[in-house]
C-alpha positions as CSV (number, residue, x, y, z in Angstrom):
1,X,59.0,3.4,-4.0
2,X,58.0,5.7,-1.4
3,X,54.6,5.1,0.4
4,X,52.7,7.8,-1.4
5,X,53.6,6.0,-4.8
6,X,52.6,2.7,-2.8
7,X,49.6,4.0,-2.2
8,X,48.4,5.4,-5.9
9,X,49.8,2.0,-7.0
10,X,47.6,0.0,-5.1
11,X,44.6,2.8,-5.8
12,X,45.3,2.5,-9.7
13,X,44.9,-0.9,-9.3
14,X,42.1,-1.2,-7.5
15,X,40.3,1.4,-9.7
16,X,41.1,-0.5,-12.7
17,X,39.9,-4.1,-10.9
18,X,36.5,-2.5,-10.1
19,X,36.2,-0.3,-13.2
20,X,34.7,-3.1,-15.3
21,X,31.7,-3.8,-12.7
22,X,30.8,0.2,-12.6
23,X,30.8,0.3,-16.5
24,X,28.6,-2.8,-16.3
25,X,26.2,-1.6,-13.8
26,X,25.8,1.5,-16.5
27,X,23.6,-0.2,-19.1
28,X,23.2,-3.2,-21.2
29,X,22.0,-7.1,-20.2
30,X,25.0,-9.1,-19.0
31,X,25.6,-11.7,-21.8
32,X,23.8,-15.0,-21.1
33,X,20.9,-14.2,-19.2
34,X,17.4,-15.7,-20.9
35,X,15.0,-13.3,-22.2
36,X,11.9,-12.3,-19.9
37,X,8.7,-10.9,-20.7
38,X,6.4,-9.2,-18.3
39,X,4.4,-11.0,-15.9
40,X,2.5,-10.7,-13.1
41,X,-0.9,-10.7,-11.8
42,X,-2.8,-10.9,-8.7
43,X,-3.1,-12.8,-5.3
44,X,-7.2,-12.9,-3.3
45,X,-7.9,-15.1,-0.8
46,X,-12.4,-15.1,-0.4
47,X,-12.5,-12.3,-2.9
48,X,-9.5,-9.9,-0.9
49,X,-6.3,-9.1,-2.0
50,X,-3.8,-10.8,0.0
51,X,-0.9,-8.7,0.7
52,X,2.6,-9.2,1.7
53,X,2.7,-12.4,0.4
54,X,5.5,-14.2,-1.6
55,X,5.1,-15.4,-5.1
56,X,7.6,-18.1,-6.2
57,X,7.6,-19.1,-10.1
58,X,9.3,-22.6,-10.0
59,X,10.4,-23.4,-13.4
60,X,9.7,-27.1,-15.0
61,X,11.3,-27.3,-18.1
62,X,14.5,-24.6,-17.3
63,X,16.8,-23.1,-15.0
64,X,15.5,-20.0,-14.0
65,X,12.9,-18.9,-11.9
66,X,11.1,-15.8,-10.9
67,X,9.6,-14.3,-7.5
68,X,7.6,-11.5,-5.9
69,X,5.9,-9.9,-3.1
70,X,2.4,-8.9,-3.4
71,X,1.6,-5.1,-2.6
72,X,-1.5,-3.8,-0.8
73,X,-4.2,-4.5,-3.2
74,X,-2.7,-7.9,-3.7
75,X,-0.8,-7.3,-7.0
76,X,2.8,-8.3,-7.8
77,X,5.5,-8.0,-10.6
78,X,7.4,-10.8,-11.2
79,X,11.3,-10.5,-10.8
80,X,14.2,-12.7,-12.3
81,X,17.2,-10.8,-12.7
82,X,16.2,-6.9,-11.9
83,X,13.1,-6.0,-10.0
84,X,10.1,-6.2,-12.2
85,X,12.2,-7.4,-15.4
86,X,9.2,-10.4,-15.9
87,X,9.8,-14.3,-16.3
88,X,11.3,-16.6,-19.1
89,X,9.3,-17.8,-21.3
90,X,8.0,-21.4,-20.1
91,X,5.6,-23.9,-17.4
92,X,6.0,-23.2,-14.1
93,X,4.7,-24.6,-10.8
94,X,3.5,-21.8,-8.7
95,X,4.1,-21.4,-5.0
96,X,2.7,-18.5,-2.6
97,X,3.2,-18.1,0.7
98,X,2.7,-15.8,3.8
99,X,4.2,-16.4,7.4
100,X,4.5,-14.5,10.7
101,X,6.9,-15.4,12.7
102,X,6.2,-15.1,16.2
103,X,9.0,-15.8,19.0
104,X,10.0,-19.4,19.4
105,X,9.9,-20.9,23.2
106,X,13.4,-20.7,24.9
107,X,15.2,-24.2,25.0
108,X,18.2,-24.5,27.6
109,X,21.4,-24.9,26.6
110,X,22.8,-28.4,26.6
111,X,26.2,-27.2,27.6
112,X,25.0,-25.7,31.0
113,X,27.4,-23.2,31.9
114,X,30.4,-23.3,29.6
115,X,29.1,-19.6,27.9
116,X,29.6,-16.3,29.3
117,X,26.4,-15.9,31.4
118,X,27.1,-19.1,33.3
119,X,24.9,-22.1,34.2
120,X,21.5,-20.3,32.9
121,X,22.7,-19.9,28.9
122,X,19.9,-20.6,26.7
123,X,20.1,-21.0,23.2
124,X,18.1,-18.4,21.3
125,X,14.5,-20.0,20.5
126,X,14.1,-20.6,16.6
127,X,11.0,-18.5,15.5
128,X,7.8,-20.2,15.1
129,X,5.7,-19.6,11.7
130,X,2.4,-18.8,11.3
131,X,0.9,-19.4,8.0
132,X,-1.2,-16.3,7.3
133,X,-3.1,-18.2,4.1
134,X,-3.6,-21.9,3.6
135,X,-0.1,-23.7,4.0
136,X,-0.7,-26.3,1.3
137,X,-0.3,-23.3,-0.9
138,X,3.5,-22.9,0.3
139,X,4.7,-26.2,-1.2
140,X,5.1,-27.2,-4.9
141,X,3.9,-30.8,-4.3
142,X,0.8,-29.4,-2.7
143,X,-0.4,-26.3,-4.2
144,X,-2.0,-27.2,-7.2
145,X,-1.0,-24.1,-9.2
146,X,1.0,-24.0,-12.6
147,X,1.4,-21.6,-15.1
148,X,2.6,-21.3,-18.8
149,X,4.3,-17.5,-19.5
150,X,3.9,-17.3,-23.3
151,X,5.9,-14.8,-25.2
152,X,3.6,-12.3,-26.6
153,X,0.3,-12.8,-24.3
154,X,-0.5,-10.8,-21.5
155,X,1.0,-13.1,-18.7
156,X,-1.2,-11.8,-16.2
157,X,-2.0,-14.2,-13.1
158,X,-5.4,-14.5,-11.0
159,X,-4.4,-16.4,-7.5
160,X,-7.5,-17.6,-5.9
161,X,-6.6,-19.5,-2.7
């Protein structure tokens, strides 16, 4: 076998090894996955849409769990699978969070010396976060929120924090 042959060997073969996940990625719900409905709804802190925030369905009674980020007038689309696809049917605690992170204060390194830039290494500083909204909102065991999506109902979410 020459190395031209070689080569459309190992291209055939690759072609029909990846062939499945393009067909795939062409249509149709991958077998197994729950169904979702549409939900979503809105996130104000004092009246204002908070934006940029991060919406975290945690599920009680199943496995899967849905997320989003809030937009400019504070709305979001919740996402399980595909972006915007909704949330399974169920209870769910309700998380929502939003952070800066600002640089973290430089911390020597314990090794002194033994990297490249000699005896003045420091370790890069691990970012600090600020909490934009109330932090007891960012924790399931403290944010107080829970939610039921219902098959069939609107499954629209008011966030007052």
């Amino acid at each position: 076998m020459t190395v031209t042959d070689q080569a459309r060997a190992l291209l055939a073969g690759a072609a029909l090894l990846f062939l499945p996940q393009f067909l795939g990625c062409s249509g149709g719900e991958p077998a197994g996955r729950p169904a979702r409905v549409p939900a979503g709804g809105v996130v104000l802190e004092n009246g204002q849409p908070v934006a940029g925030a991060t919406v975290v369905f945690i599920p009680i009674a199943h496995k899967q769990g849905a997320a989003a980020t809030t937009d400019d007038s504070g709305r979001f689309s919740l996402m399980t699978f595909n972006p915007e696809d909704g949330a399974v049917p169920g209870s769910y605690q309700v998380t929502i969070r939003k952070v800066e992170l600002l640089p973290g204060k430089a911390v020597k390194s314990s090794e002194g010396g033994s990297g490249e830039g000699g005896e003045d290494d420091e370790a890069p500083p691990p970012p600090i976060e600020k909490h934009l909204i109330p932090e007891k909102y960012s924790q399931v065991a403290t944010s107080g929120l829970q939610v039921d999506v219902v098959d069939g109902q609107a499954n629209e979410f008011s966030f007052e924090l």
